[in-house]
C-alpha positions as CSV (number, residue, x, y, z in Angstrom):
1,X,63.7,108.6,112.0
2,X,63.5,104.7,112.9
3,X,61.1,104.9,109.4
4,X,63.2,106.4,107.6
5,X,66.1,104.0,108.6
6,X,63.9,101.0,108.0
7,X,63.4,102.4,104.4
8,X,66.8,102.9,104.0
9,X,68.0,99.7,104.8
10,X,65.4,97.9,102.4
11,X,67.1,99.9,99.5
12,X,69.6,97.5,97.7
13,X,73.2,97.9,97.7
14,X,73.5,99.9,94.6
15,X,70.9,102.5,95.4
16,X,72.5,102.8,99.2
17,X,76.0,103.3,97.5
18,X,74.7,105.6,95.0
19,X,72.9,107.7,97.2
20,X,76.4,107.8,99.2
21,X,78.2,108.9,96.6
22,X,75.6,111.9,95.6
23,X,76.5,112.5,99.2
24,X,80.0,112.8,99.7
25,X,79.5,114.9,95.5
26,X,77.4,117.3,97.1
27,X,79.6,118.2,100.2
28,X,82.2,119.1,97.6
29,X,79.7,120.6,95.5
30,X,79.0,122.9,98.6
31,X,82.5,123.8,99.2
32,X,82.9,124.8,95.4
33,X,79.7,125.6,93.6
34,X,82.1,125.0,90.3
35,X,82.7,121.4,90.7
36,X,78.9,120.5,89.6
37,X,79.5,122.1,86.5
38,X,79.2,119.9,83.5
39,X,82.7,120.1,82.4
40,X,84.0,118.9,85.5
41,X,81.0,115.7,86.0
42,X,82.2,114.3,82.8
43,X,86.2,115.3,83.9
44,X,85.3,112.7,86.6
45,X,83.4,110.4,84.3
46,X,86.1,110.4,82.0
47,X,88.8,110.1,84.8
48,X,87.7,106.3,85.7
49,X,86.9,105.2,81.9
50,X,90.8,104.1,80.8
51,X,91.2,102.0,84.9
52,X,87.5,100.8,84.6
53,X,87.8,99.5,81.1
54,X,90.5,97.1,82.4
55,X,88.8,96.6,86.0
56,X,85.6,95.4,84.4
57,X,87.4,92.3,83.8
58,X,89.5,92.3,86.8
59,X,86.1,91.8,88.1
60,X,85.2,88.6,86.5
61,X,88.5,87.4,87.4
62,X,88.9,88.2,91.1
63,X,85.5,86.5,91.2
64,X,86.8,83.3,90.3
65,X,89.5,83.7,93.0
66,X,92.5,84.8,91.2
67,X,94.3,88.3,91.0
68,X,95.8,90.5,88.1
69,X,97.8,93.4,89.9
70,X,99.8,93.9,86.5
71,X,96.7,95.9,84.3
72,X,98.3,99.3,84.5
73,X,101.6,98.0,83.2
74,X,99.8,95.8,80.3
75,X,98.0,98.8,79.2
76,X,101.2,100.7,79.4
77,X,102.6,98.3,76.7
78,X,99.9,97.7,74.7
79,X,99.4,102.0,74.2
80,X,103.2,102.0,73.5
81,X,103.4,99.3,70.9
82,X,100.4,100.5,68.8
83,X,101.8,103.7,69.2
84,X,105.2,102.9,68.1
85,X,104.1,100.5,65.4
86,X,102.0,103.1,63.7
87,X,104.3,106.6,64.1
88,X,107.7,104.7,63.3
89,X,106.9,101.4,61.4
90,X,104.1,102.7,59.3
91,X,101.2,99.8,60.2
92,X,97.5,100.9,60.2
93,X,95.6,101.9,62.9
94,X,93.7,98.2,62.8
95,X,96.7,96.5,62.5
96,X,98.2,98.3,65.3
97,X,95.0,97.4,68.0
98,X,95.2,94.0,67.1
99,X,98.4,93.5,67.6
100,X,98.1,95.7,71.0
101,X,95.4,93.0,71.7
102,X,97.1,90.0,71.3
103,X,99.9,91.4,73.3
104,X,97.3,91.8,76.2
105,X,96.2,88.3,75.5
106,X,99.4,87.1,75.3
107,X,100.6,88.9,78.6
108,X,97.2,87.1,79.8
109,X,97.9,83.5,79.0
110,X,101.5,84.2,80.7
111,X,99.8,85.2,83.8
112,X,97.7,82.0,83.9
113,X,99.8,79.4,83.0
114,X,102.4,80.7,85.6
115,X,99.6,80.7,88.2
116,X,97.5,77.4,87.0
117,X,100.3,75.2,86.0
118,X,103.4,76.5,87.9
119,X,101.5,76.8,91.2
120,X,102.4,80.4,91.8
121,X,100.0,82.8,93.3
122,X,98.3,85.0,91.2
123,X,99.3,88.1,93.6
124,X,102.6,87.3,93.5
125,X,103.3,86.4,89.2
126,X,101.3,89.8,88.7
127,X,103.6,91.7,90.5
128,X,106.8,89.8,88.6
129,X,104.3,90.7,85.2
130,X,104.4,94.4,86.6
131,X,107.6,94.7,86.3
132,X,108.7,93.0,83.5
133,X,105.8,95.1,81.7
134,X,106.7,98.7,82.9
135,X,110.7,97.6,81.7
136,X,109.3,96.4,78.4
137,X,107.3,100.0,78.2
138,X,110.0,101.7,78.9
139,X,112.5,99.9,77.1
140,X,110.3,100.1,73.4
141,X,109.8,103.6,74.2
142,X,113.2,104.3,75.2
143,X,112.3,106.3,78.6
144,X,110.0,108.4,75.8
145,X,106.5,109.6,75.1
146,X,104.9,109.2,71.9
147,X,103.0,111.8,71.0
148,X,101.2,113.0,68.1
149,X,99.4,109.9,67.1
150,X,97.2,110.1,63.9
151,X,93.4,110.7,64.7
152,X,90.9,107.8,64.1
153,X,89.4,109.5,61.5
154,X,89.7,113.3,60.2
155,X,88.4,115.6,63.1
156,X,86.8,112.1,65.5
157,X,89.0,113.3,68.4
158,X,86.9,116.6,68.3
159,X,84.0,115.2,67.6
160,X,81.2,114.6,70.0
161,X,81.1,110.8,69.4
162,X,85.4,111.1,69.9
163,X,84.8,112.8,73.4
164,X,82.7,110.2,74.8
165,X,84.4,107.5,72.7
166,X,85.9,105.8,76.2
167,X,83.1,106.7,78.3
168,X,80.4,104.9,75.7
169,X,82.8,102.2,75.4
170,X,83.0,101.7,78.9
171,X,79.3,102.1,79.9
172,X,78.6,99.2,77.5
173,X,81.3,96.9,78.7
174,X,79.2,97.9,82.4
175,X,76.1,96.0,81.1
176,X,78.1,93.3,79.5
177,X,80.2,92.5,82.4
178,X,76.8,92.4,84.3
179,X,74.9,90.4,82.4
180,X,77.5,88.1,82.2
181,X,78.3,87.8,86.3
182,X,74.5,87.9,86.9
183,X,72.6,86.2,83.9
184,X,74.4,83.7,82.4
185,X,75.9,80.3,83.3
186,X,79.0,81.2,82.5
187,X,78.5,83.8,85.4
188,X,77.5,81.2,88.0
189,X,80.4,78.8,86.7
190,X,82.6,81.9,87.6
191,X,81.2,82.6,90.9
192,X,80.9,78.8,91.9
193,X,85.1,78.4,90.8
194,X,85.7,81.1,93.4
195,X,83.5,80.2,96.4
196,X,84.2,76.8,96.4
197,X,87.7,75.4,93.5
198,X,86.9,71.9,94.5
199,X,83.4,71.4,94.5
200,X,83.5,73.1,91.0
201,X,85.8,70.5,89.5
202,X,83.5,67.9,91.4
203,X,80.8,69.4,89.4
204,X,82.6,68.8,86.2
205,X,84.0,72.4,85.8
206,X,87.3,72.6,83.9
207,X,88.8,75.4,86.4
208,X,91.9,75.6,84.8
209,X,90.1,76.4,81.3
210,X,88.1,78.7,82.8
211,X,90.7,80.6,84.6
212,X,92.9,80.9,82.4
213,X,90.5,82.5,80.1
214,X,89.5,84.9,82.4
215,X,93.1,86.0,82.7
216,X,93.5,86.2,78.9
217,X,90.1,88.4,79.0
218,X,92.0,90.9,81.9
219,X,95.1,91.5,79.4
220,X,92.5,91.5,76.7
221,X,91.1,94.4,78.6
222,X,93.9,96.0,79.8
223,X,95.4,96.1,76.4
224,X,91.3,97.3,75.1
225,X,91.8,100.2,77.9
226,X,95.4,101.6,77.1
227,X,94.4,101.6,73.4
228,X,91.3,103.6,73.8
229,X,93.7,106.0,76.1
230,X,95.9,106.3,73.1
231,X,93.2,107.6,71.1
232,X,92.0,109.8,73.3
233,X,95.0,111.8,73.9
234,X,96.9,111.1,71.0
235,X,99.8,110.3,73.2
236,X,101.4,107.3,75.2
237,X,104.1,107.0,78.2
238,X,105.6,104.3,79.8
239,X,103.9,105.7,83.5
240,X,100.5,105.2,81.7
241,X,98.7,102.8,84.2
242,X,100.8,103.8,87.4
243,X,98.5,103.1,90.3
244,X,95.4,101.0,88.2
245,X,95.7,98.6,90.9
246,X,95.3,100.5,93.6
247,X,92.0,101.8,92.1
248,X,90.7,99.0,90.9
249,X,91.1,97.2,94.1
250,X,89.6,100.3,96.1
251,X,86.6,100.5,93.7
252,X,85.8,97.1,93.5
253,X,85.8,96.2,97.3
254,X,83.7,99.3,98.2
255,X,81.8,98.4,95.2
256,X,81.0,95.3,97.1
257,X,83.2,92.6,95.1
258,X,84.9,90.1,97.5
259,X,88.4,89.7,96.9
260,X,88.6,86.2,98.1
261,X,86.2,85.4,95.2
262,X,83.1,84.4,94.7
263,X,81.0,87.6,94.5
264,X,81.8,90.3,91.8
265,X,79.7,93.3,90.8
266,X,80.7,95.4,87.8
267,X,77.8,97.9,88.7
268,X,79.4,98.0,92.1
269,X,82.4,98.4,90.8
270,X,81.5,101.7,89.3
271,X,80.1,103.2,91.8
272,X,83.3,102.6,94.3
273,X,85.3,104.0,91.1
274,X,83.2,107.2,91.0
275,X,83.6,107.8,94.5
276,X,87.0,107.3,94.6
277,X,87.5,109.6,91.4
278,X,84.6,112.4,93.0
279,X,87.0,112.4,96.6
280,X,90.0,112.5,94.6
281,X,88.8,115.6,91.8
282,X,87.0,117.1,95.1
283,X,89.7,117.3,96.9
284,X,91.7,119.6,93.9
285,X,88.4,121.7,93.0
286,X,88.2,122.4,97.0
287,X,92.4,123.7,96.9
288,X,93.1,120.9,99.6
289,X,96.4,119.2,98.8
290,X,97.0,116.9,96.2
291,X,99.0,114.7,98.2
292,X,96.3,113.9,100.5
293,X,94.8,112.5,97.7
294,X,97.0,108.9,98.2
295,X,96.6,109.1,101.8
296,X,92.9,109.1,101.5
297,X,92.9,106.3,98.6
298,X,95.2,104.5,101.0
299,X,92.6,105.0,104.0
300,X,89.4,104.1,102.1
301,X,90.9,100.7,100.7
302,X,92.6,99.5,104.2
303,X,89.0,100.4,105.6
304,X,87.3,98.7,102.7
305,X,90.0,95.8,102.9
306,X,89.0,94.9,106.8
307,X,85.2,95.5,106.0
308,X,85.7,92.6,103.2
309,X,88.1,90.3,105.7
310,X,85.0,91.4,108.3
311,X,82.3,89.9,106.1
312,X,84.7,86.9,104.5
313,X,84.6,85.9,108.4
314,X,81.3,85.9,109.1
315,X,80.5,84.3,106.6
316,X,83.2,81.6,107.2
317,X,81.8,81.4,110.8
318,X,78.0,80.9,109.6
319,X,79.4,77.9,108.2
């Protein structure tokens, strides 16, 4: 036993999370043979795709010591413009993502110069961005849906590259945002800006340039994920996005990304997503209440919130 603990603990913190989460998928496997089906592993897949999209650079931005709690809401708008500018103003499909694109930016650069230059905190101009968002959805959709958006091509949505379409998309943007965090300088200059602001501007870093790229890059990829959402179901609503936040934070702190900065892992970050996605689908292929399903989210961040404050402290201590 005392071996098999000792092996264990020398595993690295993606393999030990992973192995937790085939875990926690087999208990529900167990109490519904069903749920390890196919159909319902990529259900799950395809369940964190649209949020991870956007958290992916939530990631990269947390990690330099800022927050973004208004992704949901930017991906809200950026799904209902494109949708709106190609069903009732006649714009192409390309005209319409770009446009969704540089509203994300846009919503971005708002975000940062608010935080960077007016001194606000970046928790608390996000929320105000929330809002203003979710009225602006609702207001250009006029409390609406729009549905029956044209397909990307003839037949894509059915076919097999159109039903992995968000998944591919978002497995790539997982290496990317990896490799960039873990094997460039841009990484390191990302990581320094969050574990330490002032010895990163002794060192010569710009971290006003650099963080207000980073939020440009979040509405970027909110406005990347509420797009790709479009297309998948042909549809948008202004409650597109409702509760992002709270997934994105859940994922990435069990994930293992500090959100006081300074350490970020995308990998990480899907692995807390899948397990927040496998409890959640588990808990509805098991016939246990739906509702429970917020009360356990809620649980599994405030636990993952005091392991983080937990670690943030000794840490502070050891120096």
């Amino acid at each position: 036993m005392k071996l098999n603990l000792k092996v264990f603990s020398a595993l690295s913190p993606f393999v030990k999370r992973l192995i937790f989460v085939a875990v926690v998928f087999g208990i529900f496997a167990g109490l519904n043979p069903s749920f390890a089906n196919y159909a319902s592993i990529l259900s799950v897949v395809q369940g964190i795709a649209f949020v991870g999209i956007a958290s992916i650079f939530l990631v990269l931005l947390i990690t330099s010591g800022e927050f973004d709690i208004s992704i949901g809401a930017t991906a809200a708008l950026s799904a209902l413009t494109s949708a709106i500018l190609v069903t009732h103003q006649g714009f192409s499909m390309l005209s319409a993502f770009l446009i969704s694109l540089g509203a994300g930016i846009l919503v971005g650069l708002i975000n940062g110069l608010v935080v960077i230059y007016g001194k606000v905190p970046s928790f608390i101009a996000t929320i105000a961005m929330l809002f203003m968002c979710k009225s602006l959805a609702t207001f250009v959709s006029e409390g609406k849906g729009i549905a029956d958006f044209p397909d990307l091509h003839e037949g894509f949505k059915d076919s097999t590259l159109g039903k992995y379409f968000s998944i591919i998309i978002f497995i790539i943007l997982i290496f990317v945002g990896e490799f960039i965090l873990n094997k460039t300088n841009f990484g390191k200059v990302i990581a320094a800006i969050g574990s330490n602001p002032e010895a990163a501007r002794t060192a010569g870093i710009n971290t006003n340039r650099v963080k207000l790229l980073l939020f440009m890059a979040t509405g970027c990829g909110a406005a990347l994920a509420g797009y790709l959402s479009l297309l998948h179901f042909s549809s948008a609503w202004f409650t597109l996005g409702s509760g992002w936040e709270l997934l994105a934070i859940a994922g990435m702190v069990i994930g293992g990304t500090s959100l006081f900065g300074g350490k970020g892992t995308v990998t990480g970050l899907f692995l807390g997503m899948l397990l927040m996605q496998v409890v959640a689908s588990g808990m509805v292929a098991s016939h246990i209440d739906p509702w429970w399903q917020t009360v356990i989210t809620g649980v599994i961040v405030l636990v993952s919130l005091s392991v983080d404050m937990k670690r943030k402290k000794v840490k502070f201590d050891a120096k």
